[in-house]
Backbone of each chain as ProteinMPNN parsed JSONL, in Angstrom:
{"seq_chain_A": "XXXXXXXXXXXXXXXXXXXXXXXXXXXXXXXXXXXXXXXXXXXXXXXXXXXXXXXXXXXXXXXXXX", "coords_chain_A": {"N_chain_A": [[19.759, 3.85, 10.162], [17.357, 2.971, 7.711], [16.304, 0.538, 5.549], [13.807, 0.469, 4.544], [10.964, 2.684, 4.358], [8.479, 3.442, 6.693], [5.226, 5.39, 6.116], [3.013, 5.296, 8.896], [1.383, 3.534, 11.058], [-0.008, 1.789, 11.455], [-3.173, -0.683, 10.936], [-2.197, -2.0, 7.993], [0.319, -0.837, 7.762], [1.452, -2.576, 10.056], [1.411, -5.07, 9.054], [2.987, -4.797, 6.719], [5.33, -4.203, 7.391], [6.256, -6.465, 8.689], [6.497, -8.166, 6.5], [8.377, -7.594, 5.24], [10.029, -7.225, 6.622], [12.909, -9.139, 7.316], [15.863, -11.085, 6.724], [18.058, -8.979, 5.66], [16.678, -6.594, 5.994], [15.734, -3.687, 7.221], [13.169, -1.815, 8.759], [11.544, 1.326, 9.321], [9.478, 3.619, 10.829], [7.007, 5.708, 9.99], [4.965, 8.054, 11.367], [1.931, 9.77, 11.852], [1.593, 11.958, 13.92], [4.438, 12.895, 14.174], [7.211, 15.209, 13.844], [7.813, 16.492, 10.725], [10.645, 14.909, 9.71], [14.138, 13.461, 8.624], [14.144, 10.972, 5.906], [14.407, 7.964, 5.924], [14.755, 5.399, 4.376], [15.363, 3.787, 1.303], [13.375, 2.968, -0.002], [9.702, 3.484, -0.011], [6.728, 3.076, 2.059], [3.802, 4.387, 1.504], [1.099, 4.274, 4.175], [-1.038, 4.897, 4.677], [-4.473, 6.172, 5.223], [-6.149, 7.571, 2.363], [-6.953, 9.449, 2.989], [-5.845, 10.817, 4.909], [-4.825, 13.425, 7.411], [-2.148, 15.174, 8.787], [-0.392, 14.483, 12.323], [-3.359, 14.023, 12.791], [-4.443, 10.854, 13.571], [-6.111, 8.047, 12.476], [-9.464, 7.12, 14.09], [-9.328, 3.667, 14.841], [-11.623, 1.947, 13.159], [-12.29, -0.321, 12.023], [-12.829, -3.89, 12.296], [-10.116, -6.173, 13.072], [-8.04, -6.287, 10.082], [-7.628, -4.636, 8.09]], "CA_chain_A": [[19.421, 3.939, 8.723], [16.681, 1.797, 7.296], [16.107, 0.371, 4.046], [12.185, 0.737, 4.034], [10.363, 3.686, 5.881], [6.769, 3.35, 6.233], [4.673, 6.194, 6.184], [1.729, 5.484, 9.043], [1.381, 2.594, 12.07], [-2.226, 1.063, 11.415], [-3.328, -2.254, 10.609], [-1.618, -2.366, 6.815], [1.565, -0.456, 8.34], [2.142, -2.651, 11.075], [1.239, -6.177, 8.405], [3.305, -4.927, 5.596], [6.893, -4.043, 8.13], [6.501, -7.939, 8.952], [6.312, -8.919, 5.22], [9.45, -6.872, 4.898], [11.334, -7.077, 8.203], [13.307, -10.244, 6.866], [16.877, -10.776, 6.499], [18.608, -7.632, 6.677], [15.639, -5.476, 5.373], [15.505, -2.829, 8.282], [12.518, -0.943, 8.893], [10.8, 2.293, 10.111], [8.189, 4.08, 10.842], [6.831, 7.646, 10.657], [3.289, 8.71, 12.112], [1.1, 11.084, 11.846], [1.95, 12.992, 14.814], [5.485, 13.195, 13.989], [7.266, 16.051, 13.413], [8.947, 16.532, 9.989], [12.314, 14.667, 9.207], [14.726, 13.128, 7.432], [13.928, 9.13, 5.631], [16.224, 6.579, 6.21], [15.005, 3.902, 2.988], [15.284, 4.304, -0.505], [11.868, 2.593, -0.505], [8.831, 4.567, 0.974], [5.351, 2.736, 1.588], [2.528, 4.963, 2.165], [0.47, 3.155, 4.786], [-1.983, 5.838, 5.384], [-5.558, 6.014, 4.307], [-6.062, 8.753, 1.349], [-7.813, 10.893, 3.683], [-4.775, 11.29, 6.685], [-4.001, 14.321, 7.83], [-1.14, 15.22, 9.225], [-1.877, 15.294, 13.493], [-4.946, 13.712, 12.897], [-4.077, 9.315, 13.297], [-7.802, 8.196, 12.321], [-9.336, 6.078, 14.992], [-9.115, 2.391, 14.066], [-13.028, 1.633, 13.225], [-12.854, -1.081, 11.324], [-12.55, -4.913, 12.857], [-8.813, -6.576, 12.397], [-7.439, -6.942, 8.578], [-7.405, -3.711, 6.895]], "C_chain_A": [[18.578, 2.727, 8.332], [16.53, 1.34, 5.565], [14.476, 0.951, 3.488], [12.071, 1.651, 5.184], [8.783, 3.832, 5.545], [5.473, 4.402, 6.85], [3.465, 5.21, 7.199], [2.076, 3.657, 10.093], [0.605, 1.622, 12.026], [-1.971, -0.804, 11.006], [-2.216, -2.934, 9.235], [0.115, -1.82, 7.324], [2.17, -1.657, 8.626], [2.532, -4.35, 10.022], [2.517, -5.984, 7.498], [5.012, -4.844, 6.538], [7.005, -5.526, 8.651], [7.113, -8.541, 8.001], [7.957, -8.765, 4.828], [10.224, -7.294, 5.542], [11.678, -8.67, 7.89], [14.438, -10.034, 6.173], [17.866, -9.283, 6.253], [17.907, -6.332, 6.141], [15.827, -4.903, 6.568], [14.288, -2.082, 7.736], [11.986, 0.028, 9.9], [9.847, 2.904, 9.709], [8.177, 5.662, 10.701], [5.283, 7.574, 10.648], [3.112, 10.051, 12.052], [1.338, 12.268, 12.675], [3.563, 13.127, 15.523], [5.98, 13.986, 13.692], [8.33, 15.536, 11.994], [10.239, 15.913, 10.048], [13.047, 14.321, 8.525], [13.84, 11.522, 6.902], [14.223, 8.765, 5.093], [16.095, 5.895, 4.997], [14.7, 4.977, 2.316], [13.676, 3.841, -0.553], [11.235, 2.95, 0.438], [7.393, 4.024, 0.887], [4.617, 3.844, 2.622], [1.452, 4.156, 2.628], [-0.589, 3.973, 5.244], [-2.722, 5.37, 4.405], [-5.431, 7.435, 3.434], [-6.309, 9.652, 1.593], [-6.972, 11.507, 4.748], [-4.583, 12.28, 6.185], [-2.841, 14.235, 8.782], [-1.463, 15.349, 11.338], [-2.861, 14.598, 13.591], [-4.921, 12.212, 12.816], [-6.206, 9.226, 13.271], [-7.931, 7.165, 13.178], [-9.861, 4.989, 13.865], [-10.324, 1.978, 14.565], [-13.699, 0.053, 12.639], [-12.558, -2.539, 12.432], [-11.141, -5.275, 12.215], [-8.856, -7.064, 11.165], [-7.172, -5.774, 7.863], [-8.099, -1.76, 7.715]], "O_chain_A": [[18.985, 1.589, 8.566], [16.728, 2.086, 4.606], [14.13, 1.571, 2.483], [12.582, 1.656, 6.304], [8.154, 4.187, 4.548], [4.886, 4.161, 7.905], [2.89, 4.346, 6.537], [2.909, 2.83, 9.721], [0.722, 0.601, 12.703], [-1.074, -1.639, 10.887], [-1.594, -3.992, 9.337], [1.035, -2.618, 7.145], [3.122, -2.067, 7.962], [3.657, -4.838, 10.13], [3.225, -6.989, 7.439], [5.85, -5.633, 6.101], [8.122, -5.746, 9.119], [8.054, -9.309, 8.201], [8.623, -9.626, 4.253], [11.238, -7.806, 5.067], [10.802, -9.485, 8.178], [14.499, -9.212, 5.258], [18.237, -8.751, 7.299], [18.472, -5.263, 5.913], [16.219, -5.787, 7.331], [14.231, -1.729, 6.558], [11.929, -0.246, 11.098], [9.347, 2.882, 8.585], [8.958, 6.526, 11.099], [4.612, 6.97, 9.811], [3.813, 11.057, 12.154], [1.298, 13.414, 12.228], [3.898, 13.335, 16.689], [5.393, 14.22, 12.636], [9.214, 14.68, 12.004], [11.066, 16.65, 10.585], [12.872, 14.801, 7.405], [12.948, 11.079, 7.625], [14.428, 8.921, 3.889], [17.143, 5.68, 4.388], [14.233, 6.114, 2.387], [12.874, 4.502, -1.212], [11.67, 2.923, 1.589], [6.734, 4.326, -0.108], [4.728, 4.091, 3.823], [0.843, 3.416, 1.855], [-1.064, 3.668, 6.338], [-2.463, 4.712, 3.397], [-4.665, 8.317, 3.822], [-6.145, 10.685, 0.945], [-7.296, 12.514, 5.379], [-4.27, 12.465, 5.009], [-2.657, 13.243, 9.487], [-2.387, 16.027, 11.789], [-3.343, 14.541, 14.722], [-5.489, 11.929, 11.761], [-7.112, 9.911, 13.746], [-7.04, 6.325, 13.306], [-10.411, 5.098, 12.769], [-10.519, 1.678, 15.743], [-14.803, -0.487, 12.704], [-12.014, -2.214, 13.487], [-10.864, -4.865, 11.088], [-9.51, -8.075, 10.913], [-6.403, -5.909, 6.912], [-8.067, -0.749, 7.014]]}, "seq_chain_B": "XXXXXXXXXXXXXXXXXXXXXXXXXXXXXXXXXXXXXXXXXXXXXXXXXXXXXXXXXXXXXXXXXXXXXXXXXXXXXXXXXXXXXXXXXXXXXXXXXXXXXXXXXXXXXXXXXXXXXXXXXXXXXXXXXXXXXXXXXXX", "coords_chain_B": {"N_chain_B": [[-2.723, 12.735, 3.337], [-2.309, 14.025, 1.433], [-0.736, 15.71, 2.799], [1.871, 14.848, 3.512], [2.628, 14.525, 0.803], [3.04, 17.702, 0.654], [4.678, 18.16, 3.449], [7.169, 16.188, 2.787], [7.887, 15.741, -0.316], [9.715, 16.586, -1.131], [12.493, 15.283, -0.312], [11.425, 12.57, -1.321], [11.965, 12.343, -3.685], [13.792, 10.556, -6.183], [13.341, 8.13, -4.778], [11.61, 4.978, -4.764], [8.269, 4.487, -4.442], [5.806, 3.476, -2.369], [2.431, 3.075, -3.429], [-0.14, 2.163, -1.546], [-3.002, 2.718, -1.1], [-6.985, 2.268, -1.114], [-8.308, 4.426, -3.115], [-11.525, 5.099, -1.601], [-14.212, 7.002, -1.753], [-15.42, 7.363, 1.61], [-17.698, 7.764, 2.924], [-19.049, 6.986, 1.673], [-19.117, 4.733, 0.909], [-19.86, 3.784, -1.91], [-18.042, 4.64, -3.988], [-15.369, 5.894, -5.569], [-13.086, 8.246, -5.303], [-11.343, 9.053, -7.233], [-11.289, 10.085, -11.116], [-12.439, 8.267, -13.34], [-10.704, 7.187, -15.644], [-8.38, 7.079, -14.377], [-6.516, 6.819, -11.479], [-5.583, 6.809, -8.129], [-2.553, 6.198, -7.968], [-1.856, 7.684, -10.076], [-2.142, 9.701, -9.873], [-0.275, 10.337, -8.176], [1.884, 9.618, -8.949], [2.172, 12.125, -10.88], [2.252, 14.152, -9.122], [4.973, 13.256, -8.009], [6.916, 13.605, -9.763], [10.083, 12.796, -9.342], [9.69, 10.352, -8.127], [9.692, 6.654, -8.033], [6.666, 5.611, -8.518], [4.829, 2.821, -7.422], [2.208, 1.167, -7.431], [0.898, -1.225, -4.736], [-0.319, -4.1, -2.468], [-2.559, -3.535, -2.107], [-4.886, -4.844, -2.612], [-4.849, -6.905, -0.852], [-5.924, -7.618, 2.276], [-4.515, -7.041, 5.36], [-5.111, -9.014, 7.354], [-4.257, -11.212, 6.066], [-1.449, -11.055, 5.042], [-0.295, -11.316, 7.184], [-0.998, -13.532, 7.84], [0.222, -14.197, 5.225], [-1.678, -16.3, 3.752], [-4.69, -16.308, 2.007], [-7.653, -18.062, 2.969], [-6.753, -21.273, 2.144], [-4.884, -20.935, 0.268], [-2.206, -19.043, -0.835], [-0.977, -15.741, -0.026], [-1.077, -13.424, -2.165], [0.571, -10.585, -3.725], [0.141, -7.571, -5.711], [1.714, -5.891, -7.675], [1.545, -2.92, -9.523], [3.971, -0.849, -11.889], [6.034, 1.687, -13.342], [8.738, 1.308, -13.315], [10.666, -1.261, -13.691], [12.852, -2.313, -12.442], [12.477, -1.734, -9.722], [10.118, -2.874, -9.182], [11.117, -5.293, -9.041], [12.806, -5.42, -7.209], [11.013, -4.928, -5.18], [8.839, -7.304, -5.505], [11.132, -9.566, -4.924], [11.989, -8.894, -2.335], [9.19, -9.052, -0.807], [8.73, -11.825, -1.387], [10.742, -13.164, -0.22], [9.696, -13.615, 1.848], [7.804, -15.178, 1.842], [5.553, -14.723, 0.931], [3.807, -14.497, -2.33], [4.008, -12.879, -4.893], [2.863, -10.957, -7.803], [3.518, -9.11, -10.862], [1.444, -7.318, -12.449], [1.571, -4.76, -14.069], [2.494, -1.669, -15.754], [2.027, 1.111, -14.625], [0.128, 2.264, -14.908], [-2.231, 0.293, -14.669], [-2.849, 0.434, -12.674], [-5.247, 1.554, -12.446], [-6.843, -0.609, -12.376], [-6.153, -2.018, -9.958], [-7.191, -0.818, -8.406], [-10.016, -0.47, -8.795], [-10.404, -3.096, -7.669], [-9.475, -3.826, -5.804], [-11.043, -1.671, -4.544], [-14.05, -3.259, -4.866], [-13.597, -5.53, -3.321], [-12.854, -4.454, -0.689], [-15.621, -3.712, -0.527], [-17.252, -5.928, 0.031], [-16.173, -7.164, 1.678], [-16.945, -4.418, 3.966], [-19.297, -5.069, 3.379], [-19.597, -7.645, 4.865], [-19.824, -10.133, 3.688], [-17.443, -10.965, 3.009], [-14.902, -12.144, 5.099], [-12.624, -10.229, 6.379], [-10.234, -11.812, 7.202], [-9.814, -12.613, 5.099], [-10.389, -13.512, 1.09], [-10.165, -12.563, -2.04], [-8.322, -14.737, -3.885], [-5.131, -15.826, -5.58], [-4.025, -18.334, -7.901], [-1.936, -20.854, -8.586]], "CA_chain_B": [[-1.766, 11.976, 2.062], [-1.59, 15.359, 1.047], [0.693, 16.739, 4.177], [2.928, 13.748, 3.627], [3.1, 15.181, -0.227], [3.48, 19.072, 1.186], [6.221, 17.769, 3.854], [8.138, 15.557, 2.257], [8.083, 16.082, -1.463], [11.513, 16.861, -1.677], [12.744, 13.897, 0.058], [11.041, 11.47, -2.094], [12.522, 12.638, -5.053], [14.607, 9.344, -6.266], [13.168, 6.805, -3.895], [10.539, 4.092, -4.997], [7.129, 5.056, -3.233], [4.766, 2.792, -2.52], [1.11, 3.546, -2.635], [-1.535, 1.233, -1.339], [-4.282, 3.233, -0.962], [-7.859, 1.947, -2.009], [-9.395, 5.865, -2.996], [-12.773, 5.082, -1.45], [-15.31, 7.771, -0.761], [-15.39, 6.382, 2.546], [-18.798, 8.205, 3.4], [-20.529, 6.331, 0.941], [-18.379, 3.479, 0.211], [-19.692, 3.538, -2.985], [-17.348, 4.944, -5.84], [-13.687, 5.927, -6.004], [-12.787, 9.55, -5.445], [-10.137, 9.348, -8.526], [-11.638, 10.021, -12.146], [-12.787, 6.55, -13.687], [-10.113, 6.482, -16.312], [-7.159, 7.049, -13.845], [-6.029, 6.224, -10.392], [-4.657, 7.494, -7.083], [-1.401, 5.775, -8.056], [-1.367, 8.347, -11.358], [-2.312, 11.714, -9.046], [0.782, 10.794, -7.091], [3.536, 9.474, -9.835], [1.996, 13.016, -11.077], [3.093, 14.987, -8.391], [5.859, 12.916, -7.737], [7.895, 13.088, -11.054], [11.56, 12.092, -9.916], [9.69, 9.267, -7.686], [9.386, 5.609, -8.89], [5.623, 5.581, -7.872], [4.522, 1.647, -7.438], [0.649, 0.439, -6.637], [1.328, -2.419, -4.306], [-0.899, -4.116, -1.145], [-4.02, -2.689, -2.259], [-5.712, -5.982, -2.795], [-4.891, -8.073, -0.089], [-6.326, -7.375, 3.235], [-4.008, -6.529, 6.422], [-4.633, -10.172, 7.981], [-4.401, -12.264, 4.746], [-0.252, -10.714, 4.823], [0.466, -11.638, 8.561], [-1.141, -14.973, 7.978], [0.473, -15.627, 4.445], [-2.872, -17.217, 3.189], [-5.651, -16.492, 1.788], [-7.951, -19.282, 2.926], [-5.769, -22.51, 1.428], [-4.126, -20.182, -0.734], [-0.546, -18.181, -0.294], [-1.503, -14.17, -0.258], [-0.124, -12.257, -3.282], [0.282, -9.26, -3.837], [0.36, -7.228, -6.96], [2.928, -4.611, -7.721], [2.004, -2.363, -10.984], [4.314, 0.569, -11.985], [6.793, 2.009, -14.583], [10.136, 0.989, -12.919], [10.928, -2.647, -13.52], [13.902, -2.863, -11.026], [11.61, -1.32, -8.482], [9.074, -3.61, -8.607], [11.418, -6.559, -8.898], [13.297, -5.671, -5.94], [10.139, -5.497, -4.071], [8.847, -8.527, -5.565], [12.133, -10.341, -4.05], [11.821, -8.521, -1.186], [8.227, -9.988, -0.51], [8.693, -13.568, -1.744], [11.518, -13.857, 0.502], [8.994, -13.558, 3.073], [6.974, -16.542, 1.69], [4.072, -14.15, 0.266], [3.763, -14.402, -3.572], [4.24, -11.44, -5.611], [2.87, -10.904, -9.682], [3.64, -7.967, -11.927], [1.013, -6.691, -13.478], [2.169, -4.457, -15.461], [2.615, -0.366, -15.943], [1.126, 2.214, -13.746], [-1.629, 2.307, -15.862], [-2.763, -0.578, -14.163], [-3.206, 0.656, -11.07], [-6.837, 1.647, -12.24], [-7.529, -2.253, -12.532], [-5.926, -2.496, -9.303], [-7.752, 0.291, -7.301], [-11.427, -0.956, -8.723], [-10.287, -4.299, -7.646], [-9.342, -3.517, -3.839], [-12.605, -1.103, -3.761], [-15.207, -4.096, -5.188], [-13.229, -6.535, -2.117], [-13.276, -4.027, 0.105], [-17.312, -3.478, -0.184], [-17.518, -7.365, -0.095], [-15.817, -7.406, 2.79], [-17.584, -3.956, 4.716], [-20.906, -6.143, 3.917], [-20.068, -9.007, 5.359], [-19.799, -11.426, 2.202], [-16.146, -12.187, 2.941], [-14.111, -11.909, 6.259], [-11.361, -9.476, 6.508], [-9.116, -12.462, 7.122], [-10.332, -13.71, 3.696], [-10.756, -12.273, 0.02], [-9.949, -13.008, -3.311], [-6.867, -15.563, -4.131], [-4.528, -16.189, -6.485], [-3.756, -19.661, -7.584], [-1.205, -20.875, -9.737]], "C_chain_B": [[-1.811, 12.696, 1.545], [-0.485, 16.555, 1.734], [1.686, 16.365, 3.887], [3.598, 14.433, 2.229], [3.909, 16.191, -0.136], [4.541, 19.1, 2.191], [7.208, 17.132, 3.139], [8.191, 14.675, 0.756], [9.309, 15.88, -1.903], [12.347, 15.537, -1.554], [12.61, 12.856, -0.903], [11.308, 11.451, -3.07], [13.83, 11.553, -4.989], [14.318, 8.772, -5.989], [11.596, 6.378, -4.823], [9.218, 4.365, -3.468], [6.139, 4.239, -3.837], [3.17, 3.378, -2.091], [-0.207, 2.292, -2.367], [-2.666, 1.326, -0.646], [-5.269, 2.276, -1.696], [-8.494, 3.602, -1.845], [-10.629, 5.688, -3.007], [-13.101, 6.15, -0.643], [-15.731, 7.013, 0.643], [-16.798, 6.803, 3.483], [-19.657, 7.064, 3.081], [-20.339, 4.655, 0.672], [-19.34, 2.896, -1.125], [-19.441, 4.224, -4.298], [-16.063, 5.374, -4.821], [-13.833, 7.503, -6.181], [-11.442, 9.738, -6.563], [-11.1, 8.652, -9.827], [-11.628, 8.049, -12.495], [-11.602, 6.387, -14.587], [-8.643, 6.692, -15.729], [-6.861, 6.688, -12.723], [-5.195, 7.09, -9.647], [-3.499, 6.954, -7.298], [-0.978, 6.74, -9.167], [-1.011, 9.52, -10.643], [-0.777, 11.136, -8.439], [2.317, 10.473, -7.725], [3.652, 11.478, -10.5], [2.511, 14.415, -10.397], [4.179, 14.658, -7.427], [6.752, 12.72, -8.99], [9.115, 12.438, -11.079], [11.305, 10.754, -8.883], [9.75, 7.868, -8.155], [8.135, 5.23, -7.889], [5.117, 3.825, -8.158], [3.097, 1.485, -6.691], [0.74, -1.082, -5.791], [0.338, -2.342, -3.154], [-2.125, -3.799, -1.499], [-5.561, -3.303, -2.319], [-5.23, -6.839, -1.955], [-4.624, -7.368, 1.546], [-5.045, -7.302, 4.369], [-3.557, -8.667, 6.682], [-4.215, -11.533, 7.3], [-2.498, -12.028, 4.58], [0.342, -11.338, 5.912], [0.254, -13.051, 8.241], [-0.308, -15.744, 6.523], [-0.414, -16.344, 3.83], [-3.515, -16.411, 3.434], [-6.548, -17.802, 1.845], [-6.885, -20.867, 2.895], [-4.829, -22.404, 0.301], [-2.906, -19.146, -0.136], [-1.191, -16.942, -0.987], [-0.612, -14.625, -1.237], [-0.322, -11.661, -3.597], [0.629, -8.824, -5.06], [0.789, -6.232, -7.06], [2.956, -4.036, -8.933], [2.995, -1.295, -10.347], [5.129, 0.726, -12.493], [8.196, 1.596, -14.284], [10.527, -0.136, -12.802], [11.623, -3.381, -12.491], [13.325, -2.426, -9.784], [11.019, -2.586, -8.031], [10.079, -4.776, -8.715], [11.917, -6.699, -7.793], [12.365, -5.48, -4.857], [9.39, -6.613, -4.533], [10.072, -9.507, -4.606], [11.988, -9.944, -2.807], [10.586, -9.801, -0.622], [8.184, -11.42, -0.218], [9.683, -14.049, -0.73], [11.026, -14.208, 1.821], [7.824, -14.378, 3.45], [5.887, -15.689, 1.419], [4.434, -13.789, -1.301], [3.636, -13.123, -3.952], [4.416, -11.414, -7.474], [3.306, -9.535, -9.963], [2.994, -7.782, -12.013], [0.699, -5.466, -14.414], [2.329, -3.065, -15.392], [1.831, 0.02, -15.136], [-0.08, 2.237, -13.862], [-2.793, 1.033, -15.371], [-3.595, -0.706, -12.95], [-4.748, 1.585, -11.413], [-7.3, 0.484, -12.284], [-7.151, -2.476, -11.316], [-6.795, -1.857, -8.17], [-9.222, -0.426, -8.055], [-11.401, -2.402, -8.216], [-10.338, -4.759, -5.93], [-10.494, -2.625, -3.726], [-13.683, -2.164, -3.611], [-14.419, -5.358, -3.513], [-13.463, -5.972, -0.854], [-14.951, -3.713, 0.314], [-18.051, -4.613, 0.131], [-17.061, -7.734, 1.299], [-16.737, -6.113, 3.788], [-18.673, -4.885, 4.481], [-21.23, -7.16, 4.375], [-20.392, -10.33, 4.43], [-18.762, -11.587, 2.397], [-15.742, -11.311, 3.969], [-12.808, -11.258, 5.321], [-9.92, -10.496, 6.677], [-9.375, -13.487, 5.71], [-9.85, -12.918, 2.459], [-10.392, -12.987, -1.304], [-8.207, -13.964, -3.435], [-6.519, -15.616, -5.563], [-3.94, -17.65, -6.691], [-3.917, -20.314, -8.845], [-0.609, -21.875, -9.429]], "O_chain_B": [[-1.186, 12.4, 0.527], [0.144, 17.566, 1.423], [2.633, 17.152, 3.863], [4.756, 14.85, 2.255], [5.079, 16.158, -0.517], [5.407, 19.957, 2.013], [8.221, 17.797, 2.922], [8.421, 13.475, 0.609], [9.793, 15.191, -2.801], [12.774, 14.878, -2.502], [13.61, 12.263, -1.307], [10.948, 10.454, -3.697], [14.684, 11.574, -4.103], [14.702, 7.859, -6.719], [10.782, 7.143, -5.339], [9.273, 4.4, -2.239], [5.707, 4.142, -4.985], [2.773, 3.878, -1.039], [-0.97, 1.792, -3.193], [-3.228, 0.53, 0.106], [-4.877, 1.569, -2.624], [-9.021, 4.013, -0.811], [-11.225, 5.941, -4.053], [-12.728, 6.417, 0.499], [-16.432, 6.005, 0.551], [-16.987, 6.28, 4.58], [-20.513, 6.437, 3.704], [-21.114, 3.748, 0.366], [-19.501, 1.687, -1.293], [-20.162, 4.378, -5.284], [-15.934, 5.172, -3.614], [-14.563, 7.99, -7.044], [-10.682, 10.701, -6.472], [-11.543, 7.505, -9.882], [-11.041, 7.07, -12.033], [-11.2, 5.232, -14.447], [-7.704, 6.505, -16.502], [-6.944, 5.473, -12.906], [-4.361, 7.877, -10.095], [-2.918, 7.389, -6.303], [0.238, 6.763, -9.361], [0.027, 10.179, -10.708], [-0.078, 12.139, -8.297], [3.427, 10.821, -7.322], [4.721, 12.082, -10.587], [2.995, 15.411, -10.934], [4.44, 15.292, -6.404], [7.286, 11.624, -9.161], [9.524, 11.757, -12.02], [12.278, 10.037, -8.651], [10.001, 8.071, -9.343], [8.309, 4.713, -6.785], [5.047, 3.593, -9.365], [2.963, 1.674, -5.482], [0.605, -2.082, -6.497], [-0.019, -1.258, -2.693], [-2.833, -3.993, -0.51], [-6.692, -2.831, -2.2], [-5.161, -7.927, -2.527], [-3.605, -6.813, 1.954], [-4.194, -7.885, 3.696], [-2.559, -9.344, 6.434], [-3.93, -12.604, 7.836], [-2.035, -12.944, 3.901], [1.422, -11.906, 5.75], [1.216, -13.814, 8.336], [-0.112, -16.949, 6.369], [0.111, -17.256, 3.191], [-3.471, -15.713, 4.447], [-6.361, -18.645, 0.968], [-6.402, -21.285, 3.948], [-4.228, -23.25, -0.36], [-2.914, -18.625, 0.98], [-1.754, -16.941, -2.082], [0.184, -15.56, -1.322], [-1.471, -11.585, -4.034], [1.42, -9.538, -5.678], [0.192, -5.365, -6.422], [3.928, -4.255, -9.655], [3.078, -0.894, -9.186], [5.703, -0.36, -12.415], [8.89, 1.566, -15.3], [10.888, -0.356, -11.646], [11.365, -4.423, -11.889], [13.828, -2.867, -8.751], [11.226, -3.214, -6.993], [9.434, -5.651, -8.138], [11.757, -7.744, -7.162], [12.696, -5.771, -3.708], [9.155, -7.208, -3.481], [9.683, -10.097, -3.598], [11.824, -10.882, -2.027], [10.816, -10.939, -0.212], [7.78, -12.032, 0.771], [9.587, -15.21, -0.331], [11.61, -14.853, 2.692], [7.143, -14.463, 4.472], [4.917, -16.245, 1.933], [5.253, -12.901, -1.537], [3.104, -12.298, -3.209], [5.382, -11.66, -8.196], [3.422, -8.826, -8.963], [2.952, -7.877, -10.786], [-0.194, -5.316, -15.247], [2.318, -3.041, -14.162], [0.86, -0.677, -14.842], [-1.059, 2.231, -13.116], [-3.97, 0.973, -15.726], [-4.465, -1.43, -12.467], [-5.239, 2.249, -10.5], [-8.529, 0.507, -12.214], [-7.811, -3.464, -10.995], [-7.018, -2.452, -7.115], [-9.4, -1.385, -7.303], [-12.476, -2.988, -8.345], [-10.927, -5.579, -5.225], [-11.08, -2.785, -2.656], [-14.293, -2.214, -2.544], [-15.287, -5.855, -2.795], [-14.069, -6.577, 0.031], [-15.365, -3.488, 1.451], [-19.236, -4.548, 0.458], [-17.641, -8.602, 1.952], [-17.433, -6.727, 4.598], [-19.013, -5.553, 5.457], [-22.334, -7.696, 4.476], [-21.146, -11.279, 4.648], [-18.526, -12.714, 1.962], [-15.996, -10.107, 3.992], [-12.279, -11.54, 4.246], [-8.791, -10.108, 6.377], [-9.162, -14.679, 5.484], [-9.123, -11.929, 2.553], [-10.432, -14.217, -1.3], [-7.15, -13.546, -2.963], [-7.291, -15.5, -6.515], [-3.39, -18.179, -5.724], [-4.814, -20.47, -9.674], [0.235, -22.349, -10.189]]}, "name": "protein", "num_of_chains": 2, "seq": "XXXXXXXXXXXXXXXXXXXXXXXXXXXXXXXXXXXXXXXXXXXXXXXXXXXXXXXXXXXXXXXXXXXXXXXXXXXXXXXXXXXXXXXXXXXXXXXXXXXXXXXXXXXXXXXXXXXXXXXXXXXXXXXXXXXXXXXXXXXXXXXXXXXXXXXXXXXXXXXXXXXXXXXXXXXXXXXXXXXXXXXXXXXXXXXXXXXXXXXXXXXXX"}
C-alpha cells in the first residue's frame, strides 16, 4: 500500500518520487503499458505528458530535466 | 491523459490528483492547447468532480527537483487548487524534502501557472536557459 501513486516513469515521474520518497511517504508507480488496477495512495500525481496514450510510453527526446 | 481518465475515473474519485502537465502544442511549441481563459488543471477538476484536482511541478524543471536548486536558489514549487488541506499536506510533504513549496492560490490559477511553465519551457527548448536551470524563487 502506498501513500502516493504516480501515474508515468519519465524524467518528472522518476524526480518528483524522490521529492516525496521521505520519511514514511511510500511510493508507486503505474506506466503506460500497465494493465488496469487498483491505487494504493490517496494522492495521485499525473506524471505523463498531456498527449500519453495508454501502450504508447513516448520516447524520451528531450535532453535530461523535463 | 485521456486513457488514464477512461481507466481510472472511478478510482480517483476522493483522492487529491496532481496535475503537472504544461498543455503545449508540442508540434509547434508555440501556444497552449487549453482555451486562453482556462487551463488543463480546470478540463480535469471538470471531469474529475469528487477529485481534489491540484496544479503542482509544472514550473520547475525535472533536474532543478533532484538537485534542490535552482542555480543558488532552493527549487519551489507551486501548488494552486481548491482544497486547502490538500495542498498543505503536499506542501509539508515537499518541504520535508528540503524543496520550498508556495500556495498560490485557487485552481483558477493554474492558468497563471500553465502560461508560466509554457514561456520557461520555450526558453529552455531554445536554448536561453539550461534544463538544469529556470526561473527562481527568492525569499
Amino acid at each position: 500500500m502506498a501513500d502516493v501513486t504516480i501515474f508515468g516513469a519519465g524524467n518528472m515521474g522518476t524526480a518528483i518520487d524522490k521529492v516525496l520518497n521521505t520519511g514514511g511517504a511510500t511510493v508507486d508507480h503505474i506506466r503506460s503499458d500497465d494493465p488496469p488496477g487498483p491505487i494504493s495512495g490517496d494522492v495521485v500525481i499525473l506524471a505523463v505528458p498531456h498527449t500519453a496514450r495508454a501502450g504508447h510510453p513516448r520516447p524520451v527526446r528531450r535532453p535530461v530535466g523535463r | 491523459m485521456q486513457d488514464i481518465l477512461d481507466q481510472y475515473a472511478d478510482q480517483l474519485a476522493g483522492k487529491t490528483v496532481v496535475d503537472i502537465t504544461n498543455p503545449l502544442n508540442f508540434e509547434t511549441f508555440d501556444s497552449l492547447v487549453v482555451p486562453a481563459d482556462s487551463s488543463k488543471a480546470a478540463e480535469l477538476a471538470a471531469a474529475l468532480p469528487s477529485s481534489k484536482v491540484l496544479k503542482a511541478f509544472n514550473t520547475t524543471f525535472a533536474a532543478t527537483l533532484g538537485a534542490k536548486a535552482v542555480g543558488p536558489n532552493k527549487t519551489t514549487v507551486l501548488i494552486a487548487g481548491d482544497d486547502a488541506d490538500a495542498k498543505a499536506a503536499l506542501i509539508s510533504a515537499i518541504q520535508a524534502r528540503g524543496v520550498d513549496a508556495i500556495d498560490p492560490g485557487a485552481l483558477t490559477r493554474a492558468r497563471e501557472l500553465e502560461a508560466f511553465g509554457f514561456l520557461q519551457l520555450t526558453l529552455a527548448a531554445g536554448e536561453k536557459l539550461p534544463w538544469t536551470g529556470g526561473f527562481a524563487v527568492v525569499r
